[in-house]
Structures are given as structure tokens and as C-alpha cells.
mmCIF file as Biopython writes it, N, C-alpha, C and O atoms, coordinates in Angstrom:
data_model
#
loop_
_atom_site.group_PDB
_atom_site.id
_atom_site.type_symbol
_atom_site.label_atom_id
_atom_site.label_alt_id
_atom_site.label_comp_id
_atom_site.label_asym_id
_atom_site.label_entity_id
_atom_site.label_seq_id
_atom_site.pdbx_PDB_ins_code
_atom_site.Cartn_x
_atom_site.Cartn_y
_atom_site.Cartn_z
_atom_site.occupancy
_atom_site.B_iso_or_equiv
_atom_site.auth_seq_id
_atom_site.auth_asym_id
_atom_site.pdbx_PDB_model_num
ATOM 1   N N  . UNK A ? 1  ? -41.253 214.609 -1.377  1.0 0.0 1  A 1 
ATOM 2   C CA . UNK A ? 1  ? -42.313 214.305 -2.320  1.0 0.0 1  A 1 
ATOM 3   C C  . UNK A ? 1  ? -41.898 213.114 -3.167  1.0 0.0 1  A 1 
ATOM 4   O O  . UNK A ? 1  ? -40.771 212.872 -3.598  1.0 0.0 1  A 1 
ATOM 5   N N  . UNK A ? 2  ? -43.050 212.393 -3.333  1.0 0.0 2  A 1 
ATOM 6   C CA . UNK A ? 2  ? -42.825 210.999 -3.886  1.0 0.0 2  A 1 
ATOM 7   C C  . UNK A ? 2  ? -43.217 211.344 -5.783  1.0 0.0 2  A 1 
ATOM 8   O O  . UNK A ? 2  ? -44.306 211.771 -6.167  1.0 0.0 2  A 1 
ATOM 9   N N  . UNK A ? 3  ? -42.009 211.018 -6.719  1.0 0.0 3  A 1 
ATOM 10  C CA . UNK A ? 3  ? -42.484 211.573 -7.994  1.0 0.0 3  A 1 
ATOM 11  C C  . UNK A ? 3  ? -43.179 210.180 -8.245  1.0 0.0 3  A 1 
ATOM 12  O O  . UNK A ? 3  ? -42.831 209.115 -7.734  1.0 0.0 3  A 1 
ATOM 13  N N  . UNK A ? 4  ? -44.526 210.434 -9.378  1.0 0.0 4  A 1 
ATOM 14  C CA . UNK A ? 4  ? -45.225 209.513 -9.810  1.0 0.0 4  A 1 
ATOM 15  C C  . UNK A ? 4  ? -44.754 209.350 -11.324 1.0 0.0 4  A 1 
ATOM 16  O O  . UNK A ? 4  ? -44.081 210.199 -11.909 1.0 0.0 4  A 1 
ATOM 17  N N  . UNK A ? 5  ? -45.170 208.214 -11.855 1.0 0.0 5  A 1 
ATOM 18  C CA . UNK A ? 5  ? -45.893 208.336 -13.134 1.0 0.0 5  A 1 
ATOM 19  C C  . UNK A ? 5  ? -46.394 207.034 -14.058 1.0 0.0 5  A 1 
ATOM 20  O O  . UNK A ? 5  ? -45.999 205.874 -13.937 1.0 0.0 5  A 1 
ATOM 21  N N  . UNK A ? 6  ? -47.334 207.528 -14.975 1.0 0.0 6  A 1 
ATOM 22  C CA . UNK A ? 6  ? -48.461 206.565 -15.253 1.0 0.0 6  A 1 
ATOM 23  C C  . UNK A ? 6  ? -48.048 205.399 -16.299 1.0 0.0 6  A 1 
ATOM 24  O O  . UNK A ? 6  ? -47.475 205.943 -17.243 1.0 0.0 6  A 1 
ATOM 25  N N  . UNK A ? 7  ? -48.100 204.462 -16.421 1.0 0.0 7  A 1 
ATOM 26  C CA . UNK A ? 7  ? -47.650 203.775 -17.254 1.0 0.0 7  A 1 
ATOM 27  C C  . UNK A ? 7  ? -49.252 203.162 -17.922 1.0 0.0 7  A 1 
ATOM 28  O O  . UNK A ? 7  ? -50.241 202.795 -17.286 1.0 0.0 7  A 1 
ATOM 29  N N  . UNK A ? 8  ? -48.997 203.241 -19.727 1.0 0.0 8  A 1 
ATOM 30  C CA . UNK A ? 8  ? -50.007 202.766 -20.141 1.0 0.0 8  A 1 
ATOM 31  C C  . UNK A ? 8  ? -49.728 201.673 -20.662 1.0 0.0 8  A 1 
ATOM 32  O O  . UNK A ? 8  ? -48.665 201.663 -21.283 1.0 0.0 8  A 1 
ATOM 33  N N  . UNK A ? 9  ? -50.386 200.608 -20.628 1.0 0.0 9  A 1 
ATOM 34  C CA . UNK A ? 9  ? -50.477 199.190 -21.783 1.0 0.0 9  A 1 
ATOM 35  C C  . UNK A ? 9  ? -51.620 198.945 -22.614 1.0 0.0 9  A 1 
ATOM 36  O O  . UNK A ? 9  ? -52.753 199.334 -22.333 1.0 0.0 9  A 1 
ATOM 37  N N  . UNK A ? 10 ? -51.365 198.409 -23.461 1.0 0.0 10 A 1 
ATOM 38  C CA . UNK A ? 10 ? -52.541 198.302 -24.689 1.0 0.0 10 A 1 
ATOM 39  C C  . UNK A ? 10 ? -52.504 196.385 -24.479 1.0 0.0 10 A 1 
ATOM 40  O O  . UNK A ? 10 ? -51.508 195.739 -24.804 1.0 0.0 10 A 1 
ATOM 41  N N  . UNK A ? 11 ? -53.369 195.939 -24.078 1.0 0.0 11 A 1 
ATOM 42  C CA . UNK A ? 11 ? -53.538 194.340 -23.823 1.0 0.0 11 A 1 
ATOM 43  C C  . UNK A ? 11 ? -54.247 194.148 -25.130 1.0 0.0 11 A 1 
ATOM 44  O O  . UNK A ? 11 ? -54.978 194.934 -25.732 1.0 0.0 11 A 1 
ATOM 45  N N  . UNK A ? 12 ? -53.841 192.835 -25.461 1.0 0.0 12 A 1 
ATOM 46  C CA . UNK A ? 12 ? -53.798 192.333 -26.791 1.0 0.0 12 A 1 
ATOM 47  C C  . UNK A ? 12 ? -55.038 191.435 -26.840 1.0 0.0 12 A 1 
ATOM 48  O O  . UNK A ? 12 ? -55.474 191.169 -25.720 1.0 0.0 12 A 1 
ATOM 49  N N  . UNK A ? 13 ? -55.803 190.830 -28.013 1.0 0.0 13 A 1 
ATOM 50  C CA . UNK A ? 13 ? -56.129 189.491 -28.199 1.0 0.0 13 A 1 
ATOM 51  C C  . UNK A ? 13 ? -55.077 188.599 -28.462 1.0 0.0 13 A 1 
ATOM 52  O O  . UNK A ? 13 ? -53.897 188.861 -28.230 1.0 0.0 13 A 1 
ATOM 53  N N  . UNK A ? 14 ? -55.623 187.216 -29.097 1.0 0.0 14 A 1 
ATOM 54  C CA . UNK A ? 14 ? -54.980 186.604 -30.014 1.0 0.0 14 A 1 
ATOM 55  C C  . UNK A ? 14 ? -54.843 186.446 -31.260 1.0 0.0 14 A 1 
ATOM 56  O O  . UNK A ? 14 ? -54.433 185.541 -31.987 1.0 0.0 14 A 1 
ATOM 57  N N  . UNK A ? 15 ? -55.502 188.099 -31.478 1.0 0.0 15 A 1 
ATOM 58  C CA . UNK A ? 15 ? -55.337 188.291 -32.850 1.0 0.0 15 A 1 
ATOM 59  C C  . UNK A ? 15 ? -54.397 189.249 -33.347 1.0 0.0 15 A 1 
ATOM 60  O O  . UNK A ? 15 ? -54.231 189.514 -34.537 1.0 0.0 15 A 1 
ATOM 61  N N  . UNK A ? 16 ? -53.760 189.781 -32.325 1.0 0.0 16 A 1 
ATOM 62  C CA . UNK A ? 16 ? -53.167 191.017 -31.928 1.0 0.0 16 A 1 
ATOM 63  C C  . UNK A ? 16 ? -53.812 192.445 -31.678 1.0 0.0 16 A 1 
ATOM 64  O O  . UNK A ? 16 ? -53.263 193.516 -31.420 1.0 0.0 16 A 1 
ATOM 65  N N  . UNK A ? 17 ? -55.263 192.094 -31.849 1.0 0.0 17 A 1 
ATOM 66  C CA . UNK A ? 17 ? -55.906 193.758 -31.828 1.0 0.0 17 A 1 
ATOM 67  C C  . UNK A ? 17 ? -56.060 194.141 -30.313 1.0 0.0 17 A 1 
ATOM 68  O O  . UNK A ? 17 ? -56.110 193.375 -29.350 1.0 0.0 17 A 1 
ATOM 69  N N  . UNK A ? 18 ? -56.100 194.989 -30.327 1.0 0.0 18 A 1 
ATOM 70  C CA . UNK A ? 18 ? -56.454 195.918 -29.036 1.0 0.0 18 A 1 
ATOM 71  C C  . UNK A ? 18 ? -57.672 195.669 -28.218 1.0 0.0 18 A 1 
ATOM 72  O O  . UNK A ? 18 ? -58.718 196.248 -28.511 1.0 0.0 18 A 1 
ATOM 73  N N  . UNK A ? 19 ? -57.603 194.784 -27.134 1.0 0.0 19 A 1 
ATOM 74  C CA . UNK A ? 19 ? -58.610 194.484 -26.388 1.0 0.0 19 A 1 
ATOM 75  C C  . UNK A ? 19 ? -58.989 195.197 -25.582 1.0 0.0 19 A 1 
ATOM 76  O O  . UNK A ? 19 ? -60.149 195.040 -25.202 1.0 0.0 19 A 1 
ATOM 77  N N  . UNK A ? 20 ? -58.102 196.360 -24.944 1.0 0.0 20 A 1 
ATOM 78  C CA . UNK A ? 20 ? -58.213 197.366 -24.115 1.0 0.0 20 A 1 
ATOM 79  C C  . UNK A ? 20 ? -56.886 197.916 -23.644 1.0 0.0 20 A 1 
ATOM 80  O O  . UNK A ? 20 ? -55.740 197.476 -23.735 1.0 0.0 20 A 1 
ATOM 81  N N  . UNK A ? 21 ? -57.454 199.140 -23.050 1.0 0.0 21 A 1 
ATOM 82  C CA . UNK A ? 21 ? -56.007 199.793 -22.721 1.0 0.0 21 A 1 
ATOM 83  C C  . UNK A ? 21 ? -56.022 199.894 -21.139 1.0 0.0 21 A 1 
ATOM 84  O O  . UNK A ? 21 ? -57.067 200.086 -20.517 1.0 0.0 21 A 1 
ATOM 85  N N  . UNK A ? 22 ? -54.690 199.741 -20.491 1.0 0.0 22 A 1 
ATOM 86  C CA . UNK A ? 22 ? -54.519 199.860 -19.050 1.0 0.0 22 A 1 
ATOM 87  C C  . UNK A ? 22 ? -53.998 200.676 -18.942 1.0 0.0 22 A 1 
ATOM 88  O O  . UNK A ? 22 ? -53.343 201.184 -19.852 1.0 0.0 22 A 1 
ATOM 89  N N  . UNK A ? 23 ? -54.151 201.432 -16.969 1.0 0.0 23 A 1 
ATOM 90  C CA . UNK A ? 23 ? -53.099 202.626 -16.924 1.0 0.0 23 A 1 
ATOM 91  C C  . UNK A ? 23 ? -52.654 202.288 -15.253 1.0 0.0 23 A 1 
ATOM 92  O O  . UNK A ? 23 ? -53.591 201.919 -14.545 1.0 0.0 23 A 1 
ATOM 93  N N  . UNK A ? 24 ? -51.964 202.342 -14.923 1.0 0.0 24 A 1 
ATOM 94  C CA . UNK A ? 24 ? -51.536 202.335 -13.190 1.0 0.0 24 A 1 
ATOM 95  C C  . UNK A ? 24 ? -50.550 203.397 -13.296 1.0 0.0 24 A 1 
ATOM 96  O O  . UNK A ? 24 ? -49.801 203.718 -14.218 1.0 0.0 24 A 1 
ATOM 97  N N  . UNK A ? 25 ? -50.779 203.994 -11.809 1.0 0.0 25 A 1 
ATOM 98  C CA . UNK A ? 25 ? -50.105 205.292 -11.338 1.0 0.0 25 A 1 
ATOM 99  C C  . UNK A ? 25 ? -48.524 204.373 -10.590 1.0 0.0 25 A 1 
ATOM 100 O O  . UNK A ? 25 ? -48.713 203.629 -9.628  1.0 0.0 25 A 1 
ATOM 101 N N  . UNK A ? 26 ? -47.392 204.510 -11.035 1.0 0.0 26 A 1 
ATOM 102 C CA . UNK A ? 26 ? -46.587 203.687 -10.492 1.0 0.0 26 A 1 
ATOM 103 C C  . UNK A ? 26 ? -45.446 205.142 -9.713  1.0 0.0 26 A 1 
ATOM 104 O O  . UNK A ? 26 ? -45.293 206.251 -10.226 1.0 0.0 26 A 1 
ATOM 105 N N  . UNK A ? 27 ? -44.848 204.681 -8.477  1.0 0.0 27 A 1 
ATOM 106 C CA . UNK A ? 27 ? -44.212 205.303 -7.677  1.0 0.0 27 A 1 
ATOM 107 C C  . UNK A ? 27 ? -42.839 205.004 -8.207  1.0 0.0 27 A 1 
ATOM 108 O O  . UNK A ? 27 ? -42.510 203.901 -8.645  1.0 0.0 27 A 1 
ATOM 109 N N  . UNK A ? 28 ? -41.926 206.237 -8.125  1.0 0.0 28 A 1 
ATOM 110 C CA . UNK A ? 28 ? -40.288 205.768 -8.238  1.0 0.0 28 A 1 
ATOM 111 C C  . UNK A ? 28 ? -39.866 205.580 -7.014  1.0 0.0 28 A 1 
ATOM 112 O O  . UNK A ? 28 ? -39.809 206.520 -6.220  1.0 0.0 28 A 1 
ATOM 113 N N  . UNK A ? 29 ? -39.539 204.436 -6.718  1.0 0.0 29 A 1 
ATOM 114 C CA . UNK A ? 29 ? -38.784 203.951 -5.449  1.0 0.0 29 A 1 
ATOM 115 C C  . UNK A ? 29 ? -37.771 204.896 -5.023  1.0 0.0 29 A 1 
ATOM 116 O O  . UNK A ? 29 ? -37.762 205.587 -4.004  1.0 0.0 29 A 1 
ATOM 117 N N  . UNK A ? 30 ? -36.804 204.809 -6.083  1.0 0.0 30 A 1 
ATOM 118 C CA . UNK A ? 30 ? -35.515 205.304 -6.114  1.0 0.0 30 A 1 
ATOM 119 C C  . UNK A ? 30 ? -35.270 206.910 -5.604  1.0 0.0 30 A 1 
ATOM 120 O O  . UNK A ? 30 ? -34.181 207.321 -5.202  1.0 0.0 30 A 1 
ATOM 121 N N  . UNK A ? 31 ? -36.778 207.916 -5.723  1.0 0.0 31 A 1 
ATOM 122 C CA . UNK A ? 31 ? -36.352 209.072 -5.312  1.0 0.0 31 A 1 
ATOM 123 C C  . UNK A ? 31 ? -37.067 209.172 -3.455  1.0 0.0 31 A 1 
ATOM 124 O O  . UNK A ? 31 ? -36.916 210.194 -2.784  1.0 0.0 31 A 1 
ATOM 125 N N  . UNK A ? 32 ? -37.636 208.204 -3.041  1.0 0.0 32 A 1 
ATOM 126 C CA . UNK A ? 32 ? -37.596 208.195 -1.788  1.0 0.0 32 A 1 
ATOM 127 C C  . UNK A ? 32 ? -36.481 208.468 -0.806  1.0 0.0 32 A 1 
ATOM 128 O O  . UNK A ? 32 ? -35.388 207.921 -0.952  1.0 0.0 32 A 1 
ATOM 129 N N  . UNK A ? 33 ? -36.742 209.357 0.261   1.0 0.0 33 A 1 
ATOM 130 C CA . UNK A ? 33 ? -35.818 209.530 1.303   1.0 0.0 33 A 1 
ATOM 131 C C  . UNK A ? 33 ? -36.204 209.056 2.314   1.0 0.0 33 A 1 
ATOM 132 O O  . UNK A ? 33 ? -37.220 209.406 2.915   1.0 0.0 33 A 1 
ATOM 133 N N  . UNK A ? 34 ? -35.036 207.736 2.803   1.0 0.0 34 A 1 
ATOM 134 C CA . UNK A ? 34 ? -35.761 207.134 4.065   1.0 0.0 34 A 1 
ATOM 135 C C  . UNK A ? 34 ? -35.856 207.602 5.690   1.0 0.0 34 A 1 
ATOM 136 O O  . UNK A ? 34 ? -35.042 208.094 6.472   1.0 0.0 34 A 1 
ATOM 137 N N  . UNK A ? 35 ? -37.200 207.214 5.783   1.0 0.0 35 A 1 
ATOM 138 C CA . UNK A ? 35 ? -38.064 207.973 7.075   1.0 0.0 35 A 1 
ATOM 139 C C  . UNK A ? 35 ? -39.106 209.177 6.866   1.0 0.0 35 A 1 
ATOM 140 O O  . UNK A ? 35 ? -39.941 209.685 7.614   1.0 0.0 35 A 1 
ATOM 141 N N  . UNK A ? 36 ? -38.744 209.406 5.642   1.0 0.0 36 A 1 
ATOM 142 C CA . UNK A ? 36 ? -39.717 210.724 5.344   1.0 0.0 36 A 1 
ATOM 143 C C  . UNK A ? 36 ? -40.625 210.570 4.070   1.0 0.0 36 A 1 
ATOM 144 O O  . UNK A ? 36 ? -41.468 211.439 3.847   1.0 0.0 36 A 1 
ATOM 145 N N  . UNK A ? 37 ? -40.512 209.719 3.403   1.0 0.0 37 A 1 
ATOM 146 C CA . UNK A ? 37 ? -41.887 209.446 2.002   1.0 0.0 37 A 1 
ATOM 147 C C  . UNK A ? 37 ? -42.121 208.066 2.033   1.0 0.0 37 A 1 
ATOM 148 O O  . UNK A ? 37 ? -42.475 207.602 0.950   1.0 0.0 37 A 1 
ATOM 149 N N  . UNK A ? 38 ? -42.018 207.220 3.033   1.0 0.0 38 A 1 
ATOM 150 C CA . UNK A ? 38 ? -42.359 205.968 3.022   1.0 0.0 38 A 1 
ATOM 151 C C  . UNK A ? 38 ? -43.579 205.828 2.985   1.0 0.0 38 A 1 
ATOM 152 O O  . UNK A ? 38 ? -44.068 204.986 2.232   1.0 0.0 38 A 1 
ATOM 153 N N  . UNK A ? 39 ? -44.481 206.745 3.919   1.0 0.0 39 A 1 
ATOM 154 C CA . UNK A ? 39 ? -45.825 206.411 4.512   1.0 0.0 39 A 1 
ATOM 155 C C  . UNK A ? 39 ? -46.934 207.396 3.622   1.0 0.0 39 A 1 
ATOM 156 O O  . UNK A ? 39 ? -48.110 207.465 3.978   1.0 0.0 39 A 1 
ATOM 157 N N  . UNK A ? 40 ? -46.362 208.220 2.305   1.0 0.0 40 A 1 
ATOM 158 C CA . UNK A ? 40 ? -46.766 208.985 1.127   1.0 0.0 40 A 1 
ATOM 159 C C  . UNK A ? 40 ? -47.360 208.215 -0.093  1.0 0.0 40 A 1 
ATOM 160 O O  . UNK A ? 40 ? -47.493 208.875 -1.123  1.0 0.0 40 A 1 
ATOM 161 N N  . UNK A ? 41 ? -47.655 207.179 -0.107  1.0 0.0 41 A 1 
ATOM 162 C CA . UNK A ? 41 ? -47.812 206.433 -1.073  1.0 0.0 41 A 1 
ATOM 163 C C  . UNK A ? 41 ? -49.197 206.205 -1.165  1.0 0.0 41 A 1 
ATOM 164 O O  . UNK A ? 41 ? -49.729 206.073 -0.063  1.0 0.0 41 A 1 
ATOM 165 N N  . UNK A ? 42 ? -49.903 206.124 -2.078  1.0 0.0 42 A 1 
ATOM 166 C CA . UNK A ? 42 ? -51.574 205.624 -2.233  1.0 0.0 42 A 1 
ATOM 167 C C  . UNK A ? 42 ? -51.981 205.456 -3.190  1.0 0.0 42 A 1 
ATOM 168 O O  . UNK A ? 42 ? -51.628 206.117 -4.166  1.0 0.0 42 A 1 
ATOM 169 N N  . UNK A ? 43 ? -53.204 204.147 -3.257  1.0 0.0 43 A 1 
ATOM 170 C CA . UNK A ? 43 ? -53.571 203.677 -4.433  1.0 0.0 43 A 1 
ATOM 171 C C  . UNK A ? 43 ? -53.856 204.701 -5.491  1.0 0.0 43 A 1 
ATOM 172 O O  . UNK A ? 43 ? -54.298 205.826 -5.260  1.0 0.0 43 A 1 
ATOM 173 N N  . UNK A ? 44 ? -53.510 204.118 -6.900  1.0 0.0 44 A 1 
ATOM 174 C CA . UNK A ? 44 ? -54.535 204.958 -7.973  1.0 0.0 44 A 1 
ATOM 175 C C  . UNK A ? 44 ? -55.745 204.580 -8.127  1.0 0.0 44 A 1 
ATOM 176 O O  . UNK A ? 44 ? -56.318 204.872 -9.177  1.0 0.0 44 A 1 
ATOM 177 N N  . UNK A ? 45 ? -56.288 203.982 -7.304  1.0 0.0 45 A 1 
ATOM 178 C CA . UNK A ? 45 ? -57.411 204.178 -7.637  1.0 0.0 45 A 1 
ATOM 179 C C  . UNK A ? 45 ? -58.627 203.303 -5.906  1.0 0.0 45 A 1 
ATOM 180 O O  . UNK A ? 45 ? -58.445 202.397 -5.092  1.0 0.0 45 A 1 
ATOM 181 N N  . UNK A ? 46 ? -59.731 204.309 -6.199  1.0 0.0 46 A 1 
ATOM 182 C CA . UNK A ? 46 ? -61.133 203.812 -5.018  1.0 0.0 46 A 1 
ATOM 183 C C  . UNK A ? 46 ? -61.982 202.375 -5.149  1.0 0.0 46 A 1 
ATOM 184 O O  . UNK A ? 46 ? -62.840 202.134 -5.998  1.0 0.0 46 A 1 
ATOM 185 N N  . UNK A ? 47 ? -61.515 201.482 -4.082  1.0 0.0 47 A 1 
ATOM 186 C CA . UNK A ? 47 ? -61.967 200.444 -4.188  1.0 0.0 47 A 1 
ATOM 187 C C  . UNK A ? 47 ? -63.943 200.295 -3.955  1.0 0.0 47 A 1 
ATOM 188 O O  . UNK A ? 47 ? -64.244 201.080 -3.057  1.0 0.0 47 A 1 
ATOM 189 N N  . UNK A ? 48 ? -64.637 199.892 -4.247  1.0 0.0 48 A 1 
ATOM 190 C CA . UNK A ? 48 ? -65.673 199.993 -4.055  1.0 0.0 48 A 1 
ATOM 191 C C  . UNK A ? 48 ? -65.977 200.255 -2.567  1.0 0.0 48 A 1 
ATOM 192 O O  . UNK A ? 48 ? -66.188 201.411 -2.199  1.0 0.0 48 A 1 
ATOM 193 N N  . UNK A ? 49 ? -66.009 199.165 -1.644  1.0 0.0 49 A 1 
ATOM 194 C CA . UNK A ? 49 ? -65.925 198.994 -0.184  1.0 0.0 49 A 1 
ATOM 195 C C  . UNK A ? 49 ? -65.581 199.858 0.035   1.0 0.0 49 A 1 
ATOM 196 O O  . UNK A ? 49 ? -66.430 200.480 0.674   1.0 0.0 49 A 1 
ATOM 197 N N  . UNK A ? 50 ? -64.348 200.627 -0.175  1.0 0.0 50 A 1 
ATOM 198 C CA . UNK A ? 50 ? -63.843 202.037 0.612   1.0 0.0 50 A 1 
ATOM 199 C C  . UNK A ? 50 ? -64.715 203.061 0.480   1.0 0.0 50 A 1 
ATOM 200 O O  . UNK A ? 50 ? -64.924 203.903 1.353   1.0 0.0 50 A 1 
ATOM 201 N N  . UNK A ? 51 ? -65.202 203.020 -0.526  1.0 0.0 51 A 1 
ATOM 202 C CA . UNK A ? 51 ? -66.345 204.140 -0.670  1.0 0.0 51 A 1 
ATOM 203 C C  . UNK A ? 51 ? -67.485 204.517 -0.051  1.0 0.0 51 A 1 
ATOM 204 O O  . UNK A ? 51 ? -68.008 205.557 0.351   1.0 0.0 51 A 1 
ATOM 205 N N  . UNK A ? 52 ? -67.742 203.207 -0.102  1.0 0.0 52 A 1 
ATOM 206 C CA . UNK A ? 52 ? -68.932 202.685 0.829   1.0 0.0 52 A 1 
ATOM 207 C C  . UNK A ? 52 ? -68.826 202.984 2.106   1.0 0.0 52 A 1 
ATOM 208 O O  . UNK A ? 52 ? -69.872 203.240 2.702   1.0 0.0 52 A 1 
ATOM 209 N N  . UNK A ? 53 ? -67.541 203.027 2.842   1.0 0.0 53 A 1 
ATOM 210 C CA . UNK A ? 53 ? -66.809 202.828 4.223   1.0 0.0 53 A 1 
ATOM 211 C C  . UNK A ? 53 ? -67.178 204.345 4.387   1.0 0.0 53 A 1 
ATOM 212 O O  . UNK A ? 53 ? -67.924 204.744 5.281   1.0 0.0 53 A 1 
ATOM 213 N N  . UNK A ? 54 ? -66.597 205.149 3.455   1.0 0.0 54 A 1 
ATOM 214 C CA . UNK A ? 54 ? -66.226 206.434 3.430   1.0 0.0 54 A 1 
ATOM 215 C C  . UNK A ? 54 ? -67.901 207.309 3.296   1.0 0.0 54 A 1 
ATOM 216 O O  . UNK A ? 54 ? -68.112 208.380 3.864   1.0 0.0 54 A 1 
ATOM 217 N N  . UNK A ? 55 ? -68.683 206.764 2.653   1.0 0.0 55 A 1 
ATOM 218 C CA . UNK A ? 55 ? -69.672 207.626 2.747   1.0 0.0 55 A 1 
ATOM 219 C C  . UNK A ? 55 ? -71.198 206.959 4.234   1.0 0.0 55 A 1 
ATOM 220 O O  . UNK A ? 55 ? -72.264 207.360 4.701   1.0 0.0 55 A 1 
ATOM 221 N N  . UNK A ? 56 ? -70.402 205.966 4.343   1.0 0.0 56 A 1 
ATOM 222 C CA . UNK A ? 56 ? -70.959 205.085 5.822   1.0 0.0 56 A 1 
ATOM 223 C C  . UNK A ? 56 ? -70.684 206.056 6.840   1.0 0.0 56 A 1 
ATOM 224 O O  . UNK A ? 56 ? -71.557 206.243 7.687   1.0 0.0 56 A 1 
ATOM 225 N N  . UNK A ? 57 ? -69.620 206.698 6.894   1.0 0.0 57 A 1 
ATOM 226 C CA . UNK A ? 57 ? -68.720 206.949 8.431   1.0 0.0 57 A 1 
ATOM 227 C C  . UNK A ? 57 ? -68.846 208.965 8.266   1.0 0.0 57 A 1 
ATOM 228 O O  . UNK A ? 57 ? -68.698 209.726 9.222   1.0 0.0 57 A 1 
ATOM 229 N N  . UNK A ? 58 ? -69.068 209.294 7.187   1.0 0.0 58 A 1 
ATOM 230 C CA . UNK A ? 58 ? -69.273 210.678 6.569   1.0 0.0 58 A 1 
ATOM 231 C C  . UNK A ? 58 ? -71.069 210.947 7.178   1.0 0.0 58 A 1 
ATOM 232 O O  . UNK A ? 58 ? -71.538 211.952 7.712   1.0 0.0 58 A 1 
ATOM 233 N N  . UNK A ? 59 ? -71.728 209.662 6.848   1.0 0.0 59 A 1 
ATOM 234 C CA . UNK A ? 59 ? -73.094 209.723 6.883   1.0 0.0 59 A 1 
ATOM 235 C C  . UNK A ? 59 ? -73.294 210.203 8.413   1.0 0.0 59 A 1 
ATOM 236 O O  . UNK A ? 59 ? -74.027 211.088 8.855   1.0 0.0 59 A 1 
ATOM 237 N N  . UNK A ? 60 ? -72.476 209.402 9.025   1.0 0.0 60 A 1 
ATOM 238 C CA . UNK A ? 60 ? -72.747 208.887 10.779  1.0 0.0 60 A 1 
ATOM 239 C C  . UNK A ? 60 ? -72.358 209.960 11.342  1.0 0.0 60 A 1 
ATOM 240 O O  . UNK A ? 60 ? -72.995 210.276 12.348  1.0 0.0 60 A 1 
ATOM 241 N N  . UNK A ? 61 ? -71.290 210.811 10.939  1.0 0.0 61 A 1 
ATOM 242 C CA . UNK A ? 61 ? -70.679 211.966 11.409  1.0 0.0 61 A 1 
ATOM 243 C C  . UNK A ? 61 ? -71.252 213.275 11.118  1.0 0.0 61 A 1 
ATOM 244 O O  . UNK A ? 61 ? -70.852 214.248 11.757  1.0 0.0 61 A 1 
ATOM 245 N N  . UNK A ? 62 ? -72.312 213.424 10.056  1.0 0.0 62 A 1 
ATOM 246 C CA . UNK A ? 62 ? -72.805 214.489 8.977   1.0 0.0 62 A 1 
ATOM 247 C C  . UNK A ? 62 ? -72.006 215.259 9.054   1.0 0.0 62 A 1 
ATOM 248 O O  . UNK A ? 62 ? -72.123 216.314 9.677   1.0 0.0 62 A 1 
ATOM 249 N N  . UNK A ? 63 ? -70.790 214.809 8.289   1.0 0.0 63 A 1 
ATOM 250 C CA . UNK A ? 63 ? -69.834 215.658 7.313   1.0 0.0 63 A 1 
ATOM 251 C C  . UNK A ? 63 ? -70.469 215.636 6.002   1.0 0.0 63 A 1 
ATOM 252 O O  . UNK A ? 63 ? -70.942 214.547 5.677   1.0 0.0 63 A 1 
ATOM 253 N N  . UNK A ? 64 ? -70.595 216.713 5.082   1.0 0.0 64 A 1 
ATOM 254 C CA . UNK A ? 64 ? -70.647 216.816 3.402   1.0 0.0 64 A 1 
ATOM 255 C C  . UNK A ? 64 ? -69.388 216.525 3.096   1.0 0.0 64 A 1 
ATOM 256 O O  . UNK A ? 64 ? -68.364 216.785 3.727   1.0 0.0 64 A 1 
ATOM 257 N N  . UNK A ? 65 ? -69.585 215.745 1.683   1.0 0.0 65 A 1 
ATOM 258 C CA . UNK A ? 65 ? -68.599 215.003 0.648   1.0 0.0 65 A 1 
ATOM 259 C C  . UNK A ? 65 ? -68.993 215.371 -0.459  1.0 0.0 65 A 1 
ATOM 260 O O  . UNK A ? 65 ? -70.058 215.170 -1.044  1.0 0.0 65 A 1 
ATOM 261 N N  . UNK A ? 66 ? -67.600 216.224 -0.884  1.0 0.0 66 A 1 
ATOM 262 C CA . UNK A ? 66 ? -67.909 216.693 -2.860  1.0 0.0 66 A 1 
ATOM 263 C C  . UNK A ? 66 ? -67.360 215.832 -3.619  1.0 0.0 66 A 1 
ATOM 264 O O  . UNK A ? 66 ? -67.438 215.947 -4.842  1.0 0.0 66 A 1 
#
């Protein structure tokens, strides 16, 4: 098992205030065992297109999607 975890940033103006906050799901390299959690890894997050892909190919097949 690949341990995760989220890292937040607070992006600035140039005024210093808080323009928004970021978050990415980041992987620890370091607890990988090689040959066996290499291919465990996946985005944090659904790209539009994929979705699209995904409820395209769900449609064609009539599988239900929750």
C-alpha cells in the first residue's frame, strides 16, 4: 500500500492576502516496494474528458454509475 497525504497551500496576492487555497494528494515515494506499488498510484483528482469518456463507454455498455 502506497501511504498518501494532502498537502495544503494558501496562494497569495501581492498584497499578501489569501487569494485561494490549494490541496494535492501527494504519494511518499520512499515507502514504495519495488515491483509491487509502482502501478498503485492515481490522480487526485477527474479530469473533465475522463468523465465524459467514462460516462460515453458506461452509456454504450448500459452499465449504471453512482
Amino acid at each position: 500500500m502506497i501511504v498518501t497525504k494532502w498537502v495544503l497551500v494558501h496562494k497569495l496576492d501581492e498584497l499578501g492576502i489569501v487569494a485561494r487555497n490549494k490541496s494535492i494528494l501527494v504519494a511518499k515515494g520512499y515507502n514504495q516496494d519495488e515491483g509491487i506499488d509502482f502501478d498503485e498510484t492515481f490522480p487526485p483528482i477527474a479530469r473533465l474528458k475522463v468523465i465524459s469518456v467514462l460516462l460515453a463507454f458506461a452509456s454504450h455498455m448500459g452499465v449504471k454509475l453512482f
